[in-house]
C-alpha positions as CSV (number, residue, x, y, z in Angstrom):
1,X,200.4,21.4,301.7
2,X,197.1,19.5,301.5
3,X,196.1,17.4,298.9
4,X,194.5,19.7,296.2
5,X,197.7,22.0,296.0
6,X,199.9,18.6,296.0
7,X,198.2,17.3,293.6
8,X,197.6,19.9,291.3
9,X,201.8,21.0,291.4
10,X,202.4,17.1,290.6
11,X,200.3,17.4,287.7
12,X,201.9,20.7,286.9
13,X,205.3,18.9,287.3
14,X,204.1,16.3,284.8
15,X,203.2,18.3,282.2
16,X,206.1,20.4,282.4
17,X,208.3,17.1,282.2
18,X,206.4,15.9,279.3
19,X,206.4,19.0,277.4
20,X,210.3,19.2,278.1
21,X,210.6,15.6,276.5
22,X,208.2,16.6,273.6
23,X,210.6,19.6,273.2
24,X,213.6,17.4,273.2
25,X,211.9,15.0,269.7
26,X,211.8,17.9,267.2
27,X,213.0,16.3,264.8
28,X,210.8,13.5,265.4
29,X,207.6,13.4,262.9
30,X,205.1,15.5,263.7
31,X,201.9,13.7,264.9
32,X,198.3,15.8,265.2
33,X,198.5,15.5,269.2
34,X,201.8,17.6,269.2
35,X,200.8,19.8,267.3
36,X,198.2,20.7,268.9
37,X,199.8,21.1,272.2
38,X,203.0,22.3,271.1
39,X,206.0,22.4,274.4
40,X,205.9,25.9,274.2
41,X,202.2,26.2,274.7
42,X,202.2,23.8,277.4
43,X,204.8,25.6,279.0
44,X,203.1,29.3,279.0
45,X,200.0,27.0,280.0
46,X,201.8,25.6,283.1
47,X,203.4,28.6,284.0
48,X,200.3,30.4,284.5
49,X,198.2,27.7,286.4
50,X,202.0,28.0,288.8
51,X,200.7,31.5,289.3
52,X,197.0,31.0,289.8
53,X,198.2,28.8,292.5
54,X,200.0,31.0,294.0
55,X,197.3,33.1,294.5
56,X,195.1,30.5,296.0
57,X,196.5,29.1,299.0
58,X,194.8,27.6,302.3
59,X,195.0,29.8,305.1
60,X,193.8,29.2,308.9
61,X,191.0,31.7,310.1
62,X,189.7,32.4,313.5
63,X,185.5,32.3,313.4
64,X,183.2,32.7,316.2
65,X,180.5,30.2,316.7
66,X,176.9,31.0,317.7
67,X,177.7,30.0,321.1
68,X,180.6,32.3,321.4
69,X,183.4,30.0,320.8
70,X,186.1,30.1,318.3
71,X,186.5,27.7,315.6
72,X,189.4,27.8,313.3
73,X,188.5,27.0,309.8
74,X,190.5,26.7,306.5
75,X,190.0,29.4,304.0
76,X,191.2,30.7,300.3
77,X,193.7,33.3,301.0
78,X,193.0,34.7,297.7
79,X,188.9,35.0,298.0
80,X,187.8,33.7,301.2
81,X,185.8,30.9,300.1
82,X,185.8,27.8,301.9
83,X,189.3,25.7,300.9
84,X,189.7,24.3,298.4
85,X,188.2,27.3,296.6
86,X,186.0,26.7,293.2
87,X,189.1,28.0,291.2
88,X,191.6,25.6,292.7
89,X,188.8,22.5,292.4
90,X,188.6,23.5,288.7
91,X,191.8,23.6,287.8
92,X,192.6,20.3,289.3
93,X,189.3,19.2,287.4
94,X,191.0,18.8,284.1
95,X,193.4,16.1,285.5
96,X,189.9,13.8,286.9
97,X,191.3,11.0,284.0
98,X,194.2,10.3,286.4
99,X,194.6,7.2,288.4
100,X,195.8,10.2,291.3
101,X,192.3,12.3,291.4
102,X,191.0,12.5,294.1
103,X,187.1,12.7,295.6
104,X,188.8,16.2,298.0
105,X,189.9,17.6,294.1
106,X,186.5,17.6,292.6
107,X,184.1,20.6,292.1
């Protein structure tokens, strides 16, 4: 796995854990951020990016050169951009706050 995927399912992971824990204080007083992002929400939320990514994964692909030689270079099995693909880069691009971000997970 290279770094945008691992970081993007470690974010994922977070969230999930942290909506789990929110879950877990219902009967806690309500403050205006959980309301807002309510476990459930945050859940559906992660589920779906899960499956975006699961779309979007690197794959190795043989290209011929000018010169007639073959280069292999990493592609978006999903659209066959260059990897990381525009979709995966923006959905790690919500998470740039985090002291993990990295320069390779930026648009």
């Amino acid at each position: 796995m290279d770094a945008p995927l691992l970081f993007l399912s470690a974010m994922l992971d977070e969230d999930e854990r942290a909506a789990h824990t929110a879950d877990s204080l219902r009967d806690e007083p309500v403050d205006a951020l959980r309301v807002r992002y309510e476990p459930e929400r945050v859940l559906r939320e992660v589920a779906a990016k899960r499956r975006m990514l699961d779309r979007h994964t690197p794959r190795r692909r043989n290209v011929a050169g000018q010169d007639g030689r073959v280069a292999k270079i990493t592609v978006c099995d999903w659209d066959n951009d260059d990897w990381p693909c525009a979709d995966v880069l923006d959905l790690a691009s919500v998470y740039a706050d985090h002291p993990g971000y990295q320069a390779a997970c930026r648009p």
